[in-house]
Each structure stands twice: as structure tokens, then as C-alpha cells.
Steps between C-alpha positions, in 0.01 A plus 500: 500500500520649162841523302602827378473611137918465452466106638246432265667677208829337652343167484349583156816527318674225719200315308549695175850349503425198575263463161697654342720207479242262440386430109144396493338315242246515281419892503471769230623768758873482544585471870614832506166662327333245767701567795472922428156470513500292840764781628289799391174341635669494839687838467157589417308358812759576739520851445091508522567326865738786584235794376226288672738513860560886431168536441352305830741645692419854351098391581616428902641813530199714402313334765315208252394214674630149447129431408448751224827390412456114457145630261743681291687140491227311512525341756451556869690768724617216677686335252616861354636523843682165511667541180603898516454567872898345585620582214380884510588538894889342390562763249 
């Protein structure tokens, strides 16, 4: 089942810290320059898989099929249904 967007981000800077006190070698990006671009990649991304939920479940409710949906995805309804469906009918 899929985490929710505050375990990820949770996770994230559980991670964040966690580089954070590591010193890498042989880079010309500090670890913090390195590390803020890893964090605002996934800041990034996981607030795209929130809009991308709203939006799904916003597509549901006007009556879209999980088949037009998953072409929107690209991919098929079914799989549009196994990775929104549970998520969508738990909100």
C-alpha cells in the first residue's frame, strides 16, 4: 500500500539528517549544496504525487473511468486502479 506524502517527507529528512553527517569525498558540490538539491528534488516529486492523488481522485468523482484514467497515466485503468483505487476510497 502506498505511504502517505508526510512518511515519505518524514523519511526524507530522517535521510536528509542522516547525510548530513556524512562528508563525502571527492566532490565539487559541498554536501550541503549536494544534499539541498537531493531534498528539493524530492520536495519536488512528492508534492507532484500529492497533486497527481488530488487530481485522480478529483477525475473518479466526475464519473472518469479507471480506463481513461490509466491513458492519462499511461498506463492501463487497471494499474491506475491498483495504485489510486485504495488509496482514493481511504481518504
Amino acid at each position: 500500500m502506498p505511504r502517505s506524502t508526510k512518511e515519505i517527507i518524514d523519511q526524507a529528512d530522517a535521510l536528509a539528517q542522516r547525510f548530513e553527517d556524512h562528508s563525502p569525498h571527492g566532490s565539487n558540490l559541498t554536501p550541503a549544496d549536494a544534499l539541498g538539491r537531493v531534498r528539493r528534488a524530492f520536495l519536488g516529486r512528492a508534492r507532484a504525487e500529492s497533486d497527481l492523488l488530488v487530481a485522480v481522485e478529483v477525475a473518479r468523482a466526475d464519473g472518469q473511468s479507471w480506463s481513461a484514467i490509466g491513458a492519462m497515466l499511461g498506463t492501463s485503468g487497471e494499474a491506475a486502479r491498483q495504485r489510486y483505487g485504495a488509496v482514493i476510497a481511504g481518504r
